[in-house]
N, C-alpha and C positions, 0 to 999 in steps of 0.2 A: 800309324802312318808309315812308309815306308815311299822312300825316294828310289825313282830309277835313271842310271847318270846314259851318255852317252855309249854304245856297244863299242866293245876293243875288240873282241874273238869275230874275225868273219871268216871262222872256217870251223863250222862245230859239228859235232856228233853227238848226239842227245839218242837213249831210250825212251819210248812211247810209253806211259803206264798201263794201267790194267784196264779194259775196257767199264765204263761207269755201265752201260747199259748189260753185259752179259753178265758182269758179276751180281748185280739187283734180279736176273731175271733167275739165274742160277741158283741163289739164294731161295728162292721162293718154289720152285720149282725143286728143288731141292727136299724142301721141307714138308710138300705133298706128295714128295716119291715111297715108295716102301723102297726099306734096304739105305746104306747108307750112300751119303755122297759127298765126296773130297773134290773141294774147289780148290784149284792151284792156281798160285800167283794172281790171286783179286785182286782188285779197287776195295781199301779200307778207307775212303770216305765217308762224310755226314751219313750219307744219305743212307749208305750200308749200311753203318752202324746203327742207324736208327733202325733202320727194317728190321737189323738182327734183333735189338730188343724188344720190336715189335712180337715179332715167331716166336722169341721165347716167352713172353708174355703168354701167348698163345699155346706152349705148350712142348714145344719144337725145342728139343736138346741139341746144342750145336758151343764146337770149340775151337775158338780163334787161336792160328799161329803167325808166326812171321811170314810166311809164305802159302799157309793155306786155311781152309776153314773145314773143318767136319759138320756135316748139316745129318742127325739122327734121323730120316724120313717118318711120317707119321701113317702113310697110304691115304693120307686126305682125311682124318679121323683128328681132330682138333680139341682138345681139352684145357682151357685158358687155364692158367692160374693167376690172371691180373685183369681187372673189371674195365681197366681202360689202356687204350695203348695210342702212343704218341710219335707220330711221327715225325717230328720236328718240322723242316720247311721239304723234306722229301714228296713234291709231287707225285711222283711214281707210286711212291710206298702208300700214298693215301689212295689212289686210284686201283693201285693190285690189290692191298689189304682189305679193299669195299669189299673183296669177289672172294678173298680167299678167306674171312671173318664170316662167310654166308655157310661154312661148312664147321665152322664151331658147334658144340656142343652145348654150350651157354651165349647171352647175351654179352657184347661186348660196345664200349666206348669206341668210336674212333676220331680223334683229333688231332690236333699239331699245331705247329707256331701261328703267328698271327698272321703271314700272308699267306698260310695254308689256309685258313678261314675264309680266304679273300679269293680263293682261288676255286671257280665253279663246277661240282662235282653233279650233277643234277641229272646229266647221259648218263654214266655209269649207274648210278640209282638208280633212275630209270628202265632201265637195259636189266638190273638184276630183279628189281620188283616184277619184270615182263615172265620172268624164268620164276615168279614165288617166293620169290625171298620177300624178309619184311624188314625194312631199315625208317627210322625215322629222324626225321632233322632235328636238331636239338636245338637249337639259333633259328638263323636263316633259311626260308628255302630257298633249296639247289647247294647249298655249300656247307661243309664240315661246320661243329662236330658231327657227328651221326649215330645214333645205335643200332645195330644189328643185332637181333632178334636170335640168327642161327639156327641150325638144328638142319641145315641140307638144302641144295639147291635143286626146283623142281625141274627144269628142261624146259624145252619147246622153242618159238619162233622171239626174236630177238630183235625189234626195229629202234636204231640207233641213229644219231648223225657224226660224222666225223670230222666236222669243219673245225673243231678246234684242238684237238689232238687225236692220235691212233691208241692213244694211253686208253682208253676207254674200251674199245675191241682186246687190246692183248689183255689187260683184265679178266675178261669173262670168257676169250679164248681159253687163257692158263688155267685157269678152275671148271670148265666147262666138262674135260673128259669124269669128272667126279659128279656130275647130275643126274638124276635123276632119270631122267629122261635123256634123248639126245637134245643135242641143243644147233639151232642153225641162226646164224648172226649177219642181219640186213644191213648195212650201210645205205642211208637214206638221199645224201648227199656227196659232194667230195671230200675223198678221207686227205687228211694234210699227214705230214710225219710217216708215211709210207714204212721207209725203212725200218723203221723201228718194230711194224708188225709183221714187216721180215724176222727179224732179230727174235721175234717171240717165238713164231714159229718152228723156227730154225733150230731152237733151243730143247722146245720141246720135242720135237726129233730125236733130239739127242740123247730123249729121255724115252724112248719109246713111244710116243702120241704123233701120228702125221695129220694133221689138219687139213681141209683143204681150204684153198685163197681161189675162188673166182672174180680176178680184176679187182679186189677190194671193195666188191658189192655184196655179196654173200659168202660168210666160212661158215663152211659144216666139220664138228668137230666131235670126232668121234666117242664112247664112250670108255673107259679104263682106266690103268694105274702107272702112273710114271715108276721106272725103276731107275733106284737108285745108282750113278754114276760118277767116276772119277773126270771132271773138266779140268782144260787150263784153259785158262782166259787169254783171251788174244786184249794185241796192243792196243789205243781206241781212238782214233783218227781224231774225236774232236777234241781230245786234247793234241795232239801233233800237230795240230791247223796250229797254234800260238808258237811255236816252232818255227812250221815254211811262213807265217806271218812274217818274223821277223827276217828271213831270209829275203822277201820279197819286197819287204819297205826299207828295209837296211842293205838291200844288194849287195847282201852274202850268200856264204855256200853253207848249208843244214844239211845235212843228213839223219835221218829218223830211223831208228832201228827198230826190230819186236812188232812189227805190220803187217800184216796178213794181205797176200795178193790177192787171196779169192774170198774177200770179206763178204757180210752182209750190210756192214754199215754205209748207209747214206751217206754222212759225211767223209769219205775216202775222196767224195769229190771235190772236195777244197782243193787240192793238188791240180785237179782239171781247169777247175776254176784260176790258180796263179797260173798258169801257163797259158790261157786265155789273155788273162792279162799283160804279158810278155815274159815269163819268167820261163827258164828252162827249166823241164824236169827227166828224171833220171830215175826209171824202176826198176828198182832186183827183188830178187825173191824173197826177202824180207826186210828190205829197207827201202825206202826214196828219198833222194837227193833233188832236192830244189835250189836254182841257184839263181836269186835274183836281178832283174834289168829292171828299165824303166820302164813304169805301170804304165796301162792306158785302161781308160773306165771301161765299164761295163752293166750291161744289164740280164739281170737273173730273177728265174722263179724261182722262192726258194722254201718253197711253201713243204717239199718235204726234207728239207735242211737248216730247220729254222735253228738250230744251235749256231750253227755258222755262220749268222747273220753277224754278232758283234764283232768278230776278227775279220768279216769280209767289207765291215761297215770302215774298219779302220785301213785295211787294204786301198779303198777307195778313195780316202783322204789324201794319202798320197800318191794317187795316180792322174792320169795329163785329161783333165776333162769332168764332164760333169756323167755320174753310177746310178742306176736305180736298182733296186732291190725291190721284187714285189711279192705279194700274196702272202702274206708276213701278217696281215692283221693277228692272227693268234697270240702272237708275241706280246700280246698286251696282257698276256693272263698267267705270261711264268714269273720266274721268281719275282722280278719288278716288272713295267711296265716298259720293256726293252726299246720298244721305238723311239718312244717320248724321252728317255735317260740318254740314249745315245744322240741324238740329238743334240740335247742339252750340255753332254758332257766333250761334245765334239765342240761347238759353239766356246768353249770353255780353252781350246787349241786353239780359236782362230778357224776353225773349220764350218764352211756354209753346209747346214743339212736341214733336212724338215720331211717332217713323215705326213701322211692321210693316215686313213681306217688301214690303211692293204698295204700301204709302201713307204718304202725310204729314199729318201735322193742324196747324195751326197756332193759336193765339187770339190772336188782335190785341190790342191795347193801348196806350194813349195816353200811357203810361211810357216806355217803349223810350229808354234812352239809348246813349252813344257806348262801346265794348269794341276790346280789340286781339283782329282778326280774323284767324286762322289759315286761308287761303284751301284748305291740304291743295295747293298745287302748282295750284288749278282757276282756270283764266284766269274761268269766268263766276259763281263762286264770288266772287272777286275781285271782280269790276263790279259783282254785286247790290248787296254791302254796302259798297261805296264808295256807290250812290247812295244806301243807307239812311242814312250818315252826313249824308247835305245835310239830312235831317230834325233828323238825335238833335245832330249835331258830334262832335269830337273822336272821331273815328271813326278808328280806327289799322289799316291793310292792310300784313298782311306778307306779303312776299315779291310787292310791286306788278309786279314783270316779267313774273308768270306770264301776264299779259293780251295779249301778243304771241302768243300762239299762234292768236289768232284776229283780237284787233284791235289792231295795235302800237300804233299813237298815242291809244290811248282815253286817256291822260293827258293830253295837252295836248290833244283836243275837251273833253274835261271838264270843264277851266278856263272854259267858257264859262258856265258855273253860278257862277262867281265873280267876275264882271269887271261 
């Protein structure tokens, strides 16, 4: 449990950490390069960690330091020395590892904690069965464990849908220049999570492979071999959003450092979004300054920003009116069941909210006091309503660990709100 009291500091400067998403993709991308590749200044969260032993499981010699990672590339040539590989509650890693376990050399397990079970992988299968792979469900169909079969991925046409993540494209995107054939990938519907198949792209670029994105309804992705590269990881906006969070509902002054102005990431737009709201904002070349006023609601698609649903959930609590949040249905299938929990755990403040299939509503109010918060296991669940406690106080977070999954040390930056 871990109590959060009243904010003293309303004038902070906080570093941004390493971005969650470049460093998972880097990692991976990493590990199918020939030649080696030194990642600077990563994200050592759950989620990494798990993917690393996942790769190595798989074959992939790689050596963690305080500040960087050695990933030995393999050129896409995959030799497990572990029959099964676990990725704990890292959705990413289970969704990339389906596409990148297709190029193993033996059969391999893939599974993970128990709402990875619960979480449905049945596109991505799909999507690689279409290219020749042979994976079969061990449990449930559509959802982890899974066995892959291996031995190469055949190529060809690829019809998917994207209505519930982009995770499923940047998969078979990232493994796709090692098939067999070419490979060209339909989107059948609307992709949500957009950015994010930015971020994959963008990555693999950097690795030599340019893909092409037509409107996120067909990538054609060429054939070849990533070469191995020296990255640093940029800072990662959706951990910063917990930051101007509290700038914004504690109308103080944050400033964020280690931010890329010419990012890929989606969520850069929380910033647009507080300022929307009435808050001033302040961009330099690698930092923003957000300094909070008085909210007033709002309403957002946020269908390709659905991280930022739980800090803009809480945003809107304390702002003058009543917020809606739409196209969010997906959000029912990450870590917990995000709508339904924030709700409940707002309701728990004093706070009127209630979601549908697709949306959130939320009514601000100038009541809102301190509740013990049941985060449901969700690292950003967790963070939102830590910073709403700098408002209310006596704001009690259970089960405060689950925040390593994305930012370990957000407990002790935190403290800088107290000092």
């Amino acid at each position: 449990m871990k109590t959060v009291d009243k904010i003293c500091n309303l004038d902070v400067t906080a570093e941004a950490p390493a971005a969650k998403a470049h460093t998972l993709r880097a990692l991976i991308i990493g590990a199918l390069a020939e030649g080696k590749t030194v990642i600077q200044k990563p994200l050592l969260g759950e989620d990494q960690l798990n993917v690393i032993r996942c790769l190595e499981g798989l074959g992939v010699k790689i050596k963690m330091g305080s500040d960087e990672i050695v990933v030995e590339g393999t050129g896409g040539e995959l030799t497990p020395i572990a029959e099964q590989l676990n990725v704990g509650e890292s959705g990413v890693g289970m969704n990339f590892l389906s596409s990148v376990s297709c190029l193993s050399q033996n059969p391999v397990i893939l599974t993970g904690a128990k709402r990875i079970t619960e979480r449905p992988i049945g596109q991505v299968v799909d999507g690689l069965r279409q290219l020749g792979c042979s994976i079969e469900y061990l449990s449930e169909e559509g959802f982890p464990p899974i066995r892959i079969a291996g031995g190469g991925i055949g190529g060809g046409q690829v019809n998917m849908q994207g209505s519930k993540t982009s995770q499923y494209f940047s998969s078979i995107v990232i493994t796709s220049p090692y098939s067999k054939e070419p490979v060209t990938i339909n989107c059948l519907d609307e992709m949500t999570e957009k950015p994010y198949l930015d971020i994959s792209l963008g990555i693999m670029e950097q690795f030599g492979i340019k893909a092409k994105n037509d409107n996120y309804k067909i990538m054609t992705v060429p054939q070849g071999k990533y070469q191995g590269q020296t990255i640093n990881i940029e800072g990662d906006y959706s951990s910063a959003s917990f930051f101007f969070l509290a700038a914004a509902i504690c109308q103080s002054k944050i400033t964020v450092t280690n931010l890329s102005k010419d990012t890929r990431q989606g969520d850069s737009e929380f910033v647009e979004l507080m300022k929307k709201m009435g808050c001033e904002v302040e961009q330099g070349s690698r930092c923003i300054t957000v300094s909070g006023r008085p909210l007033k609601a709002i309403e957002h698609d946020m269908s390709d920003i659905p991280d930022l649903v739980p800090p803009m959930a809480v945003a809107c609590a304390f702002a003058d009116g009543v917020s809606r949040l739409t196209d969010i249905g997906h959000l029912r299938h990450k870590e917990c069941d995000r709508l339904g929990v924030m709700v409940s755990e707002l309701a728990k403040m004093g706070v009127k909210a209630r979601c549908d299939e697709d949306s959130l509503s939320i009514e601000g109010t100038k009541d809102a006091h301190g509740a013990r918060i049941d985060p449901h296991n969700d690292h950003r669940i967790a963070m939102s309503f830590a910073v709403a406690g700098l408002v209310t106080g006596d704001q009690q977070i259970e089960n405060p660990g689950c925040v390593a999954k994305s930012f370990p040390d957000f407990w002790e930056r935190f403290e800088i709100f107290h000092k």
